[in-house]
N, C-alpha and C positions, 0 to 999 in steps of 0.2 A: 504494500500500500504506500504510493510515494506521497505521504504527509512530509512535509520540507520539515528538513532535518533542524534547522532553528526551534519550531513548534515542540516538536520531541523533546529537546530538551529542556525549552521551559516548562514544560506539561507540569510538574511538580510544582512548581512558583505557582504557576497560573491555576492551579487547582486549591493552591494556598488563598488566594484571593477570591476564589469562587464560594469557600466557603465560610471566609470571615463574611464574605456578604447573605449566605444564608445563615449567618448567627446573628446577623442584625437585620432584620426586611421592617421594609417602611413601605406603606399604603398610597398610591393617587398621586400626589403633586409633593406628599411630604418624603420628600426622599433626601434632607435634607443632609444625611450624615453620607450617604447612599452618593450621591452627588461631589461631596468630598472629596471622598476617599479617590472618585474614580480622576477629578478633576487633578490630585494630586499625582496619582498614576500618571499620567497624561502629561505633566510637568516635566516630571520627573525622567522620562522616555526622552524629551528632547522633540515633542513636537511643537510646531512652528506659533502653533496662536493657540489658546486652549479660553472659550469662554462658559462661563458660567450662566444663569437663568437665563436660557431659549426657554421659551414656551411655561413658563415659569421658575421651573427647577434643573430643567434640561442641560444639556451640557453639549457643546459641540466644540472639537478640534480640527485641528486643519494641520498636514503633515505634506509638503512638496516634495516632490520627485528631484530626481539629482540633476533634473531639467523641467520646463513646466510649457517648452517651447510648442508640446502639441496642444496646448490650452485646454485642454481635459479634466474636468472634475467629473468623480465619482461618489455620492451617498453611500456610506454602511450605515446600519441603526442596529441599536440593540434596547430593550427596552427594558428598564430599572426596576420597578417595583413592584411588591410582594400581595399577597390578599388577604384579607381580612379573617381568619380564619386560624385555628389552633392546630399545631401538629402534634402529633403522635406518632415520631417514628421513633423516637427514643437516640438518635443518632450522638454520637458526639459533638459534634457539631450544628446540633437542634436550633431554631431559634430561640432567640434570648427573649422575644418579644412577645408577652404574652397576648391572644388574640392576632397576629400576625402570620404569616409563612409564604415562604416563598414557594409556591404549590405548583407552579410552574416553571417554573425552572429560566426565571428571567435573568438570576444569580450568573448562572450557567452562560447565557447569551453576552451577558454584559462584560463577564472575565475572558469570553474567547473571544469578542471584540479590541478589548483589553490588549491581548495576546499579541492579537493581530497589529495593534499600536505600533506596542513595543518593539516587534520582527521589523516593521517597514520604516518606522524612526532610525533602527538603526541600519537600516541597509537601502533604503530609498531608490530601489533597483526598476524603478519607473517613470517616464515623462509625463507627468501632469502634477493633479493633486487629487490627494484625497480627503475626504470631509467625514469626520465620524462624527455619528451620533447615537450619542445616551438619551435618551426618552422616558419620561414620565409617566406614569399615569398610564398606560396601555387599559388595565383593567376598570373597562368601566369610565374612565376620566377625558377621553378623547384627548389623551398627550400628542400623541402624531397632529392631530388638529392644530392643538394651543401651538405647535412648533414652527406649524405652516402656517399658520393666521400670525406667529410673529416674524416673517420675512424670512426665514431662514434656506429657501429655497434659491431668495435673486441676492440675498446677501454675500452668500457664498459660491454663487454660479453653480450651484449644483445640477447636473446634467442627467444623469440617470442615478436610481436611489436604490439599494439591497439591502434585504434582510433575509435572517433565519428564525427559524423555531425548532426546538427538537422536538420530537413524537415519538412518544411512549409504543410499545406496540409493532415497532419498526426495528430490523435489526441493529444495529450498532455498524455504523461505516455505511447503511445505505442514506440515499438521498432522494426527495420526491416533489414534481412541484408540476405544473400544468401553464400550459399557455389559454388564458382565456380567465374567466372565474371560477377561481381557487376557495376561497373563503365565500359564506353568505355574509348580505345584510344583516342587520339585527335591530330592529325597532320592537319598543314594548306599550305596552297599553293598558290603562285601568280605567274600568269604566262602572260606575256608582251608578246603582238601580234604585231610585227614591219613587216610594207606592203608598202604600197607607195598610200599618203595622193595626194588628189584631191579634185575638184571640183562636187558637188553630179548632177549636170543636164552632166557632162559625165564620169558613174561610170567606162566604158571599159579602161578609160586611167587610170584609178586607179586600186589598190588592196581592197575592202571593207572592212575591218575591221570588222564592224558590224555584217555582213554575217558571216564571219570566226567565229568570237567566239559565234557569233549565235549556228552554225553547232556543235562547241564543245562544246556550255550547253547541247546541247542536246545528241551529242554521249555519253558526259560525264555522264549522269543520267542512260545508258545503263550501266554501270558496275556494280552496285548493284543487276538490274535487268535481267542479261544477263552474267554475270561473275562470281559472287558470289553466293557457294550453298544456293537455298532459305532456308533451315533450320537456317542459320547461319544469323544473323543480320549486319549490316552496313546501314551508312547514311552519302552521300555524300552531301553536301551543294555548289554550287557556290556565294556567298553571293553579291559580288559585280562585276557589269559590267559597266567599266569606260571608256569613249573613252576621247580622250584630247581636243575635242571641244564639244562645246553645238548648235553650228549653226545649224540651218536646210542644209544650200546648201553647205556642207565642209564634207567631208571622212576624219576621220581622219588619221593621220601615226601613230600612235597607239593606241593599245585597251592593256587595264591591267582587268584581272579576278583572285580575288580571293575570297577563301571559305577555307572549314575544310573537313574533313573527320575522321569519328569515326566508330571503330569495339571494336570484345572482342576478337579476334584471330587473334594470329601472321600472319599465313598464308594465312589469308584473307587482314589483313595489307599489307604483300608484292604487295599478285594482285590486290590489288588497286592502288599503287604505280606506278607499273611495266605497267596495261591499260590505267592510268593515262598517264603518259609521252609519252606512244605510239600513242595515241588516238591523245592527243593535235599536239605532232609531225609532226604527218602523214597528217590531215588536216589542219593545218597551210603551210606544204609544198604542200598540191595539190593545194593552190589556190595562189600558187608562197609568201606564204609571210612567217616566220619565228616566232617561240615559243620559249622564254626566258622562262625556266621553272626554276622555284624554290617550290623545294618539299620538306618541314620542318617537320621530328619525334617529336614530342610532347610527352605529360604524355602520358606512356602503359595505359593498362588495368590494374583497380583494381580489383585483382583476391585475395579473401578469400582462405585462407588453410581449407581443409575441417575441418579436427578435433579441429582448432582454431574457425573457425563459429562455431560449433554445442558449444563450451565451450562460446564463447562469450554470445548465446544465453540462455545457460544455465544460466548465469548472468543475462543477462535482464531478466529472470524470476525469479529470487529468489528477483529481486528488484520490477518487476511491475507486476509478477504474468502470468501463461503460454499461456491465454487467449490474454496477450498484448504486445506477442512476435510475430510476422509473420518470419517464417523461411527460406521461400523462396520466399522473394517477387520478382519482375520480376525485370531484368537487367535496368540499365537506362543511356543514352546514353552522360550528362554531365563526365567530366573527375575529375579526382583527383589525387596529386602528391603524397600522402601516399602511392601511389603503389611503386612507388621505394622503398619505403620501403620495401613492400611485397616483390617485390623482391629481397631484401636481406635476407630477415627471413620470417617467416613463422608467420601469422597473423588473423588479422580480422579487417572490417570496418563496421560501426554498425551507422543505421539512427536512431536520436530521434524524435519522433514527436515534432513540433511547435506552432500544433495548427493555428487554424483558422488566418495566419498572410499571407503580402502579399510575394510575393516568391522572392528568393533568388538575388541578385541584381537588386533588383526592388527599386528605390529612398524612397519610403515607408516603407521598410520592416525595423522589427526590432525583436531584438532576444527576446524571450518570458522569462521572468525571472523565470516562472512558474516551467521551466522544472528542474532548477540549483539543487536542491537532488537528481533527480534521476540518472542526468550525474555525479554527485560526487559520489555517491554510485554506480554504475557501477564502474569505474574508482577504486574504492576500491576494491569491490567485486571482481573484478578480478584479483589483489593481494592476498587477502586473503583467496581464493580460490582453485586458484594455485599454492601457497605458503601457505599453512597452518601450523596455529604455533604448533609445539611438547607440 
């Protein structure tokens, strides 16, 4: 497996650093020690310009090639912080942070970005430059957003932008990624059913509640199935149906349901939107009772540029060889906020295998240190590559 022989040997440091940051994980924007460390990292390497709060907390460096004469900039991203949630793996290197954990393994991305720093700070074996970036708030926080609404895109001339994720579930040393949409959208929605609360032994003097949002889990599961062309994928979730009492003999005065809704196309995003509201609407008013809706856009679709996929993957195989690239693997319906990115520039998003570990915010999971040379040597590879030195 030709991981560049630099990677290899830092693997040990760099796995050093991956899990002092899973002993300290920090949530959304507040990555404040989390941003630190890495901006010190960063100094400390010798690259060119290293600034602190992009996008609030963010962090971006700048590192030129030993020429910059092809005027070339490239985006890496790796994304900082941790979820909200307790571990239990019992590891030695546990988080420190109660109610915190890095469950995904952003620890992981952020030190083989790291990695990747330190190799091309010291050997700058390319003509252009390159732009890393540490990101916030991935979970939940639209960081990639706050990063690109704060200029970081014409600041830095950044030309094309890459990232990774490892995936559990995948071998160790393969790589997966698809030209087209990779990732869904993710928009979510709560919608308050206000009727008129009674007695259940005489439901006629009341509005049911119950019945009502009954009626609209069910029309609502008819949109994917009834609405939407079946070639095209979506998946509508209702996840929670809450009424405000628990009594057996009480109708409540209101019922709250909410869920998500995920696609890979705009114009399938609209009509679900638009059946959405009408659906809940219309049968909330036949049975005389009233639909508070709220219907929240979330992360778009992460949609690969074609000719950036096929060059990403071209990467993963000069690092783990062409047999341990899948180049179209199938769409998958979690979200990711690297898309804003995409849609500013033209990109790719690239799965590493994890290995037999347990999956992605699950209180168990932890990031495989196994993989840390060959997310470094990507991360290289694709400066070097795309920027080759004269």
């Amino acid at each position: 497996m030709p991981i560049k022989n630099r990677m290899a040997d830092l693997h040990e440091e760099i796995t050093g650093w991956r899990r002092h940051l899973h002993e300290h994980p920090e949530v959304l924007f507040e990555v404040h020690e989390t941003a630190a460390f890495v901006a010190e990292k960063l100094r400390a390497f010798g690259c060119d310009e290293v600034v602190t709060g992009i996008g609030r907390t963010g962090v971006v460096a700048v590192i030129h090639g030993k020429s910059t004469a092809s005027g070339k900039v490239i985006g890496l991203r790796a994304d900082m912080d941790a979820l909200p949630m307790q571990e239990i793996t019992g590891l030695p290197y546990a988080s420190k942070t109660p109610g915190a954990m890095h469950a995904c393994g952003h620890d992981g991305h952020t030190a083989m970005l790291l990695g990747a720093a330190k190799y091309m700070a010291e050997t700058r074996n390319f003509d252009g430059t390159a732009v890393l970036i540490f990101q916030p708030a991935e979970e939940g926080g639209a960081g990639g957003r706050e990063m690109v609404d704060d200029g970081m895109m014409e600041r830095w001339n950044i030309q094309e932008v890459y990232g990774l994720h490892n995936m559990p579930g995948v071998p160790v040393g393969q790589f997966a990624l698809r030209a087209g949409p990779q990732m869904a959208s993710a928009d979510e929605f709560d919608v308050v059913l206000v009727g008129r609360g009674g007695h259940a032994a005489v439901p006629h003097e009341a509005i049911d509640l119950v019945l009502v949002g009954s009626q609209i889990v069910v029309a609502l599961n008819s949109i994917v199935s009834r609405n939407v062309d079946p070639v095209k994928h979506a998946v509508l979730t209702v996840a929670t149906f809450q009424t405000e009492s628990d009594t057996q003999n009480v109708i409540s005065q209101t019922v709250k349901l909410r869920g998500t809704v995920r696609c890979f196309d705009g114009d399938v995003r609209d009509l679900i939107e638009e059946r959405f509201t009408a659906l809940c609407s219309a049968i909330a008013a036949a049975h005389g009772a009233e639909a508070r809706i709220t219907y929240k856009r979330g992360y778009p679709p992460t949609v690969n540029a074609e000719a950036q996929a096929k060059f990403a993957a071209d990467c993963a195989a000069a690092i783990a060889g062409e047999a341990a690239v899948e180049r179209n693997t199938p769409p998958i319906m979690p979200a990711e906020d690297f898309s804003y990115m995409l849609e500013a520039r033209p990109g790719a998003y690239i799965f590493l295998g994890n290995g037999d570990t347990a999956m992605c915010h699950h209180p168990m999971y932890d990031f495989n240190d196994k993989i840390i040379p060959l997310g470094c040597s990507w991360f290289a590879e694709l400066v070097e590559r795309r920027m080759p030195a004269a």
